[in-house]
MARBA-3410 file (N, C-alpha, C, O; in Angstrom, 1 decimal):
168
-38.6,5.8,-45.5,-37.2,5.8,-45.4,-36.7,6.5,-44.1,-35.9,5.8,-43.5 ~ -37.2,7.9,-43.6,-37.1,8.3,-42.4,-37.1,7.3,-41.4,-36.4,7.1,-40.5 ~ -38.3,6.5,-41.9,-38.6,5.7,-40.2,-37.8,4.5,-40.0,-37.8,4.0,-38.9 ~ -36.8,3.7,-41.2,-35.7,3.3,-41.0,-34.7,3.9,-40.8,-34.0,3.2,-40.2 ~ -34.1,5.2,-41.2,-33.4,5.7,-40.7,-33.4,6.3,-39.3,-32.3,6.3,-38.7
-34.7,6.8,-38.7,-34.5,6.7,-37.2,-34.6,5.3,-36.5,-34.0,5.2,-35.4 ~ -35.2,4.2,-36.7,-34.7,2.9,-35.9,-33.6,2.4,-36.0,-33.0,1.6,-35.1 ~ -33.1,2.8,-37.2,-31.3,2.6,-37.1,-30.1,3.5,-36.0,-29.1,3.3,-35.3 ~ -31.1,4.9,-36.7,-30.3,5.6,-35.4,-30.6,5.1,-33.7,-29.9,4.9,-32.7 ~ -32.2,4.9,-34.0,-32.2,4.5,-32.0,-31.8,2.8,-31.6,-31.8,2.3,-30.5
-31.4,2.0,-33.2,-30.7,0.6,-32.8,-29.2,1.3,-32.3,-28.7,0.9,-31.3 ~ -28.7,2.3,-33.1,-27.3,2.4,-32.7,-27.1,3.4,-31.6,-26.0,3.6,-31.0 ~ -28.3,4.1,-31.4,-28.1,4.1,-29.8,-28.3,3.9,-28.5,-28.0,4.5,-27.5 ~ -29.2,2.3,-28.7,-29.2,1.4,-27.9,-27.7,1.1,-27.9,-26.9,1.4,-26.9 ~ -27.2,0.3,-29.3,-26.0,-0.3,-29.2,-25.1,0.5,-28.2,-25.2,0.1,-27.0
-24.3,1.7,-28.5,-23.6,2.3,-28.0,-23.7,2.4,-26.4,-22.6,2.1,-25.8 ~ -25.2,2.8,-25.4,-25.2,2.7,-24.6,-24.5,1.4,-23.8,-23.6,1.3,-23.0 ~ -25.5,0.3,-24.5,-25.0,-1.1,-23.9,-23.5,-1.1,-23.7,-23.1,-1.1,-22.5 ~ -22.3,-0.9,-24.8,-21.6,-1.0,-25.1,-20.8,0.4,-23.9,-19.7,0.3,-23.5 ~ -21.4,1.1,-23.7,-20.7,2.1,-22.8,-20.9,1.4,-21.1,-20.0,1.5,-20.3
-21.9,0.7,-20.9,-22.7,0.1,-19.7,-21.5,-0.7,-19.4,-20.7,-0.7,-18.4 ~ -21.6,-1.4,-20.7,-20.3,-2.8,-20.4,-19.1,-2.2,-19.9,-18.5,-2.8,-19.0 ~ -18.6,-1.2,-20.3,-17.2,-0.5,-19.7,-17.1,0.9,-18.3,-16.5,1.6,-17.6 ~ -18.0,0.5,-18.7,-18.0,1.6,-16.9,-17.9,0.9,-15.9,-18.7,0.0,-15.5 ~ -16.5,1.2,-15.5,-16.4,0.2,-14.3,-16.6,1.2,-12.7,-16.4,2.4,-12.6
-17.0,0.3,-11.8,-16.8,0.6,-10.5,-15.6,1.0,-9.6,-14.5,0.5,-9.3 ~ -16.4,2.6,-9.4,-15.2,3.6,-9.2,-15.0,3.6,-7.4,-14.4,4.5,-6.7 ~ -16.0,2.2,-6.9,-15.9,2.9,-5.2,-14.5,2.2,-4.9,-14.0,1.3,-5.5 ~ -14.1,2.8,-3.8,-13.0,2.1,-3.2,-13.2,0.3,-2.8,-14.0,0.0,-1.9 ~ -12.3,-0.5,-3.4,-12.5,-1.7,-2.9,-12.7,-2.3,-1.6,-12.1,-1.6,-0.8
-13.4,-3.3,-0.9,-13.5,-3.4,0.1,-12.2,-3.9,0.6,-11.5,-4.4,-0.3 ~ -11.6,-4.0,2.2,-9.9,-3.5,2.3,-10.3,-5.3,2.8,-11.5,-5.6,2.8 ~ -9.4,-6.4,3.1,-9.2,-7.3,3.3,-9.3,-7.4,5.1,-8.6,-6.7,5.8 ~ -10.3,-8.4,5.5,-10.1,-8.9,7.2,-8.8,-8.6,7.7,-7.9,-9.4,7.2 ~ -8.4,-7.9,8.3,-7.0,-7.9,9.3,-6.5,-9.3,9.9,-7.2,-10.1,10.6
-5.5,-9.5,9.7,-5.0,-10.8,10.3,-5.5,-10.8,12.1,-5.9,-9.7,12.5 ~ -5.5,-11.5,12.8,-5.7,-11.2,14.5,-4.1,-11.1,14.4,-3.6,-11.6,13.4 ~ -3.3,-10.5,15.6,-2.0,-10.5,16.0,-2.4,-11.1,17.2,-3.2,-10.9,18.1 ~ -1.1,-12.3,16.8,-1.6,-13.6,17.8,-0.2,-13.9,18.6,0.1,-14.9,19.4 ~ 0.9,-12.5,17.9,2.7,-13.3,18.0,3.0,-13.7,19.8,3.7,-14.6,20.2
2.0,-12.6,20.9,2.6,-13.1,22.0,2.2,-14.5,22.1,3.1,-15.3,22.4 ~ 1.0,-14.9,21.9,0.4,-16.7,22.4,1.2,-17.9,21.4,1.2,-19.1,21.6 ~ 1.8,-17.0,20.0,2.9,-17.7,19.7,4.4,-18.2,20.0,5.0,-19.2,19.8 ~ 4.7,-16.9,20.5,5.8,-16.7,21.4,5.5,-17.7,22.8,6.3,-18.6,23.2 ~ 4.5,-17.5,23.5,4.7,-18.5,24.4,4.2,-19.9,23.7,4.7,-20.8,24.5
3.7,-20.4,23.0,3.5,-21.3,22.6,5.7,-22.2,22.3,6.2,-23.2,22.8 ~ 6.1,-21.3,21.5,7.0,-21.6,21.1,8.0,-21.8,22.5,8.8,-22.7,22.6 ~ 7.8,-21.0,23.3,8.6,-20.8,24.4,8.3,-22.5,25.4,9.2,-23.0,26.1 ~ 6.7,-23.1,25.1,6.8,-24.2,25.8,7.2,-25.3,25.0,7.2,-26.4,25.6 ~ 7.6,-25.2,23.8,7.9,-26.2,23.0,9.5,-26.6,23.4,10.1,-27.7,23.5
10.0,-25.4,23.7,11.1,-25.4,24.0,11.6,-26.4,25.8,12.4,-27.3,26.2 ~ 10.7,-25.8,26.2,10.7,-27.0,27.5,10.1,-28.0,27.3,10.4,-28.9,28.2 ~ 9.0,-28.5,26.2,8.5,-29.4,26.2,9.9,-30.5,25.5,10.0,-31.7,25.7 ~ 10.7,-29.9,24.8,12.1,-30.7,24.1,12.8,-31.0,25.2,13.4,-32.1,25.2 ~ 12.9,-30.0,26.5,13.7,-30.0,27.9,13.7,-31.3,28.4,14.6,-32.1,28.4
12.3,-31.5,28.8,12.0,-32.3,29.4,11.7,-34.0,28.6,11.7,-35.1,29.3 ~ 11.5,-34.0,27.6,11.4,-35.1,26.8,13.1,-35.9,26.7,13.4,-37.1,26.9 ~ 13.9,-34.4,26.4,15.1,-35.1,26.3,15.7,-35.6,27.5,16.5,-36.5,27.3 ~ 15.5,-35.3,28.5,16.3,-35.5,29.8,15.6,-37.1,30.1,16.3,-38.1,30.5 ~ 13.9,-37.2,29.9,13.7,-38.4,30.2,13.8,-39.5,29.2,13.4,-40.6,29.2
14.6,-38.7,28.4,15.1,-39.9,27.0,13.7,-40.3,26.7,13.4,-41.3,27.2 ~ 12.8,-39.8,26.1,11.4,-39.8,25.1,12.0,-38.8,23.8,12.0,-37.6,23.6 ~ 12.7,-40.1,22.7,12.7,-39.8,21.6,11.3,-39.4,20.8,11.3,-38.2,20.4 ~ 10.4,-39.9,20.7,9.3,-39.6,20.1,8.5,-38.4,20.9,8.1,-37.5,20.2 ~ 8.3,-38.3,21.7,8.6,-36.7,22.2,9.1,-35.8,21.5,8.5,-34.9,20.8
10.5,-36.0,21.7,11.4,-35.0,21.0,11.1,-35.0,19.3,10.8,-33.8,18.9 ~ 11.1,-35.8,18.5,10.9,-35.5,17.3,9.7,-35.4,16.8,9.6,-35.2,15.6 ~ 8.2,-35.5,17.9,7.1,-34.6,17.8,7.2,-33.4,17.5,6.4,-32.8,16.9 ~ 8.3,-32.7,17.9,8.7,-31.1,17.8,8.9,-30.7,16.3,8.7,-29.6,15.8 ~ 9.2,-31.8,15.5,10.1,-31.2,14.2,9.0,-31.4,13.2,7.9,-31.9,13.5
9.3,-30.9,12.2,8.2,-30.8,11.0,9.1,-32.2,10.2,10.2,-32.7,10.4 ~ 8.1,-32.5,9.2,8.6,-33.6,8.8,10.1,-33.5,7.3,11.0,-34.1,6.7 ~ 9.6,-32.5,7.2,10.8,-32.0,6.2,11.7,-30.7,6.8,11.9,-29.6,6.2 ~ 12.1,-31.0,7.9,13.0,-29.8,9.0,14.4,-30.2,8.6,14.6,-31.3,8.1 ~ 15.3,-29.3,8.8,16.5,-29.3,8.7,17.4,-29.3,10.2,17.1,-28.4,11.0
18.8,-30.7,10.8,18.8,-30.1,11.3,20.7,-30.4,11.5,21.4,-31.4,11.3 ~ 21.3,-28.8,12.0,22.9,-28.7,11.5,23.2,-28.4,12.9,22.7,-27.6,13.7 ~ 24.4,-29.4,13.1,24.9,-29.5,14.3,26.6,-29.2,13.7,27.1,-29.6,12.7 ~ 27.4,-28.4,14.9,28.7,-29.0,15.1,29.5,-30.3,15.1,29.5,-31.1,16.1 ~ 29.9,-30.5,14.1,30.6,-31.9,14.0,29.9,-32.9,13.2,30.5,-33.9,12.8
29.3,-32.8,13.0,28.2,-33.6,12.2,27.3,-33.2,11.1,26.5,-32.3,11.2 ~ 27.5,-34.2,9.7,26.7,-33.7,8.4,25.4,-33.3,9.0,24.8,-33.6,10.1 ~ 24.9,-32.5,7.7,23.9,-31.8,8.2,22.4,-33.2,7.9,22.8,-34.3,7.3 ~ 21.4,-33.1,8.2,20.8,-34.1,8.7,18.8,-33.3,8.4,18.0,-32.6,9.0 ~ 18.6,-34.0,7.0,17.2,-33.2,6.5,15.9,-34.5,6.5,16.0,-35.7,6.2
15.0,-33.9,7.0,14.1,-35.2,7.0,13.7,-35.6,8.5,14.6,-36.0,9.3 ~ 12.6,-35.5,8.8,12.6,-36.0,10.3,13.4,-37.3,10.7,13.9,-37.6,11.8 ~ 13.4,-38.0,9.3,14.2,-39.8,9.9,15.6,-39.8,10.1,16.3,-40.5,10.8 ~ 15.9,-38.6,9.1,17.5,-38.4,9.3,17.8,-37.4,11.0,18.6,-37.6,11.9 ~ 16.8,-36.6,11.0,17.3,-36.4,12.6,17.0,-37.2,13.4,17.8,-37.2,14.4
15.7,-38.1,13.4,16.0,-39.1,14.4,17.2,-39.6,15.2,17.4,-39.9,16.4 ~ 17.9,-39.8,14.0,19.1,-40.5,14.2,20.4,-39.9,15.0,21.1,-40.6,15.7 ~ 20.5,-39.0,14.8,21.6,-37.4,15.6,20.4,-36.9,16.8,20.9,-36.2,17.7 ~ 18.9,-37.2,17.0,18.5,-37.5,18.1,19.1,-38.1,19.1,19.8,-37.8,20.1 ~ 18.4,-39.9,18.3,18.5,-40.6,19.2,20.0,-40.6,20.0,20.0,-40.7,21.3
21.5,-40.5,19.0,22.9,-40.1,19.5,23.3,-39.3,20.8,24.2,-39.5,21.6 ~ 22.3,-38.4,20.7,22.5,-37.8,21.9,21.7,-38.0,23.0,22.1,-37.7,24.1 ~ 20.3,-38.7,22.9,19.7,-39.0,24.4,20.8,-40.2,24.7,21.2,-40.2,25.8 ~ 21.2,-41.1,23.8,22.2,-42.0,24.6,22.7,-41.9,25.3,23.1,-42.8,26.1 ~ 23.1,-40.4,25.4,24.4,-40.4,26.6,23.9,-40.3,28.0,22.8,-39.8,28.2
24.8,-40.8,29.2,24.1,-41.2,30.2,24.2,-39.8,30.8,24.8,-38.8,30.3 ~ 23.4,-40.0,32.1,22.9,-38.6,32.8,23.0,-37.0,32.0,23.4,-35.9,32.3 ~ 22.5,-37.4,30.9,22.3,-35.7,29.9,21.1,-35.1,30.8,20.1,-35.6,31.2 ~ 21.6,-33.9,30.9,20.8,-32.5,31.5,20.7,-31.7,30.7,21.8,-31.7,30.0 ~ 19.8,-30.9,30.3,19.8,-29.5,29.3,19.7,-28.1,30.2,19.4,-28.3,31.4
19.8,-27.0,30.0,19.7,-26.1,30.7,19.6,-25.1,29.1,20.7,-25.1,28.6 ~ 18.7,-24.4,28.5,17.8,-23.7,27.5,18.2,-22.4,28.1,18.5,-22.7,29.2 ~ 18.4,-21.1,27.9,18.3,-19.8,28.3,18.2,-19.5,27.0,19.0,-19.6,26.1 ~ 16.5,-18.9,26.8,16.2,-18.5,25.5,16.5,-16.8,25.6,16.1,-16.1,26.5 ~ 17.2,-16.2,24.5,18.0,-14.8,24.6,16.4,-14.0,23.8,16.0,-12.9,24.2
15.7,-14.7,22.7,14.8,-14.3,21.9,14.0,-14.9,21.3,14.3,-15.9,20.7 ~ 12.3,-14.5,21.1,11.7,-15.3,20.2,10.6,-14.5,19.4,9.5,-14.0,19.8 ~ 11.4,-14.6,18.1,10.8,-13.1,17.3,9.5,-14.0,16.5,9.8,-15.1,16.0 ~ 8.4,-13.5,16.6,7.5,-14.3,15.5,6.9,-13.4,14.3,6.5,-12.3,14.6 ~ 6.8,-13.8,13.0,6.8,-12.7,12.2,5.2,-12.3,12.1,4.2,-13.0,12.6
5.2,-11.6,11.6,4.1,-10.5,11.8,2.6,-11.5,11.7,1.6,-11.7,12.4 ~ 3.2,-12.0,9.8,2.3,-13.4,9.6,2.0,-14.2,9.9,1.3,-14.8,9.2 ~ 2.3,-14.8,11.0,2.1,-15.5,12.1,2.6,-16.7,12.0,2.3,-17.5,12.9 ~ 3.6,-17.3,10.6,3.4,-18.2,10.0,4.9,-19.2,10.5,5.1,-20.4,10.5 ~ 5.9,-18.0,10.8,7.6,-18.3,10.8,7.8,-17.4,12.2,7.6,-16.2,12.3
8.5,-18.3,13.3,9.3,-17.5,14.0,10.5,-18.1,14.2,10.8,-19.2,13.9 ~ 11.2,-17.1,15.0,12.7,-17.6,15.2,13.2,-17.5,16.9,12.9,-16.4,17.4 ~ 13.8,-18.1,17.4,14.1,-18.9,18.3,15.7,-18.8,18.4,16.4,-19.6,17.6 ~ 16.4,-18.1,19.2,17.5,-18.3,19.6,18.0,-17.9,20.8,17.6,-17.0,21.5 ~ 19.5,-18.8,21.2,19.9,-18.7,22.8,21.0,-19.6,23.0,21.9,-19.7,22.1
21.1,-20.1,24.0,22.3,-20.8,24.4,21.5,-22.0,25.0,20.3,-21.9,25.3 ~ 22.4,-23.3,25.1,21.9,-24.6,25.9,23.1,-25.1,26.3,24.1,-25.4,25.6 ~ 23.0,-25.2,27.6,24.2,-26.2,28.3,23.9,-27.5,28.2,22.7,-28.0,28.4 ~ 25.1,-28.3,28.0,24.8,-29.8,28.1,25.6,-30.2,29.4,26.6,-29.6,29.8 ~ 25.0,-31.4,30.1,26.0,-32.1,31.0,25.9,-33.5,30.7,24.8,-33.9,30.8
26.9,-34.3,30.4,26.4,-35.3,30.3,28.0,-36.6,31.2,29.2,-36.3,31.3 ~ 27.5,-37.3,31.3,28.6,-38.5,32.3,29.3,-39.0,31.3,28.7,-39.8,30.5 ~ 30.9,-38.8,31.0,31.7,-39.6,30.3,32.2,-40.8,30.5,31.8,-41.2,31.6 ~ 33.2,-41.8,29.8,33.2,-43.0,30.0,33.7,-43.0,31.7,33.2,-43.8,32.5 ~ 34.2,-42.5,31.9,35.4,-42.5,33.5,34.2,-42.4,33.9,34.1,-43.6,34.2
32.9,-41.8,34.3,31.9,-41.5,35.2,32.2,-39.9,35.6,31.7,-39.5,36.7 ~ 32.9,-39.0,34.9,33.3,-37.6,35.0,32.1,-36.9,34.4,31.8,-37.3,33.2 ~ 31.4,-36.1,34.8,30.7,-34.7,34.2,30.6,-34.0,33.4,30.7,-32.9,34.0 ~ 30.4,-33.8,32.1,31.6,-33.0,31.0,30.3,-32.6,30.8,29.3,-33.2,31.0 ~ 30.6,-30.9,30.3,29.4,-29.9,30.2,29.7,-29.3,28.8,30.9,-29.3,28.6
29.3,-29.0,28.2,29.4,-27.8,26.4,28.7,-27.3,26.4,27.9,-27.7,27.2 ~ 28.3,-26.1,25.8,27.1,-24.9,25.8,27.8,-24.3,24.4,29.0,-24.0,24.1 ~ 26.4,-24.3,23.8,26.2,-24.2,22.6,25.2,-22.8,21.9,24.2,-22.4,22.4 ~ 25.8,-22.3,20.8,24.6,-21.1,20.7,23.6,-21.9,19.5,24.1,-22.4,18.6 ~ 22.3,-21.8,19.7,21.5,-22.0,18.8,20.5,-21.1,18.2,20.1,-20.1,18.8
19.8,-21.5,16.9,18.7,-20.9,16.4,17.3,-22.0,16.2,17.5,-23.2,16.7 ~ 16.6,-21.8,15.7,15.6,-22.9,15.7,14.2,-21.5,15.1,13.8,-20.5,15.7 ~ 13.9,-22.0,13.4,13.4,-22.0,12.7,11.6,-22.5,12.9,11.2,-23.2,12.0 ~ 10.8,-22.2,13.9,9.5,-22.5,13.9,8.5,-22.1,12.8,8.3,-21.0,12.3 ~ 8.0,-23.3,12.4,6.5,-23.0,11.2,5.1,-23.4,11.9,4.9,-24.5,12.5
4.3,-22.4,11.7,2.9,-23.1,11.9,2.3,-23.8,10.8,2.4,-23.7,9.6 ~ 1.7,-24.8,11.6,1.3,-25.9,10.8,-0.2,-25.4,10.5,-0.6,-24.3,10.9 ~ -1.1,-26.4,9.7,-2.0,-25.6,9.2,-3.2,-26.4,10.5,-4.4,-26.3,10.5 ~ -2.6,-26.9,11.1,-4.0,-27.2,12.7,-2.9,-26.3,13.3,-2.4,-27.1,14.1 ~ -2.3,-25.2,13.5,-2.2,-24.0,14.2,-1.0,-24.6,15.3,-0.6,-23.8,16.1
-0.6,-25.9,15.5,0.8,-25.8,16.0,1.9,-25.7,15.0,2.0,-25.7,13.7 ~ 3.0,-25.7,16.3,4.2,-25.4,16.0,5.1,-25.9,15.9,5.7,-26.1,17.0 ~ 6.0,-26.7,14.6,6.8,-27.6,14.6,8.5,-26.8,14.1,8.6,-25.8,13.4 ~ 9.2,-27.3,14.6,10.3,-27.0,14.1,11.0,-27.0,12.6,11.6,-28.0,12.7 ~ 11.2,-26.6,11.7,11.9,-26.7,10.3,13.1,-26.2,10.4,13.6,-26.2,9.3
14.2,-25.7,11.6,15.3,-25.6,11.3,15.8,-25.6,12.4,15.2,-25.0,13.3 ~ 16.9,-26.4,12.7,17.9,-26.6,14.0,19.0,-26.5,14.0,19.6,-27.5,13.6 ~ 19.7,-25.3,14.2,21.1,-25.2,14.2,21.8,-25.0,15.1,21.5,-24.0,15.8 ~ 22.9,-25.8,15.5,23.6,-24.8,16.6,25.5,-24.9,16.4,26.1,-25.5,15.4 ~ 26.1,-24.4,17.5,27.7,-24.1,17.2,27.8,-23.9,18.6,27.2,-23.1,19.3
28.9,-25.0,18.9,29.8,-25.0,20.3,30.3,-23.4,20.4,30.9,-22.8,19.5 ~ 30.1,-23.2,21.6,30.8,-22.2,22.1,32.0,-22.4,22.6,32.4,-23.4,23.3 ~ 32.8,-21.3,22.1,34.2,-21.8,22.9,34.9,-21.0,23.9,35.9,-21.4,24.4
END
């Protein structure tokens, strides 16, 4: 009877051990996560050429140019006009405005903050317009804008928000 009573004691303290094994957890410090690279200045100029790349698309009237810029579900809100969501819906408040004859842009970007995560920056400044009215007269507006950049997941930069407001 002893000799069951000690294989019982050394089953239950096998059991127990196991049973302690299973809950001891690992007390080292976790390993800390890869550091993102900080990449915001080559996004900042990245974003800074998008902005001339719109310059120059728009002036030579290359709509598909220009709406290469936008993300396909971008928003975009102008003065005077509903707001306009959907790359096809901006098309259209695009195309409106390369129409007009001899349009020039002039861009003076004031800022371009990119957030830490590399994922969202923002974009804002002023843009002069010139463009030739019916008489053949010159008429200019300057406007303050923002503009909403996202990286895409092949690491460019498309627009998701375009807003701007006539200056007066």
């Amino acid at each position: 009877m002893s000799r069951h009573k000690n294989l019982r004691l050394m089953l239950a303290a096998v059991a127990a051990a196991c049973v302690a094994a299973g809950c001891v957890q690992n007390f080292q410090k976790p390993a800390e996560p890869a550091a993102m690279p900080d990449t915001r200045a080559a996004d900042e100029a990245a974003i800074r050429a998008g902005d001339a790349d719109f310059v120059k698309a728009a002036e030579a009237k290359d709509l598909e140019k220009c709406m290469s810029l936008y993300a396909d579900d971008a928003v975009f809100l102008a003065s005077g006009i509903p707001a306009a969501v959907g790359k096809d819906n901006i098309r259209k408040d695009i195309q409106g405005l390369l129409a007009a004859p001899g349009l020039q842009f002039t861009v003076n970007i004031a800022s371009v903050t990119v957030a830490r995560s590399g994922d969202l920056a923002m974009d804002q400044g002023t843009v002069s317009e010139t463009f030739t009215d019916k008489k053949g007269k010159p008429v200019t507006g300057t406007s303050q804008y923002v503009l909403v950049w996202k990286k895409m997941p092949d690491g460019s930069w498309k627009i998701a928000a375009d807003t701007s407001a006539n200056q007066k």
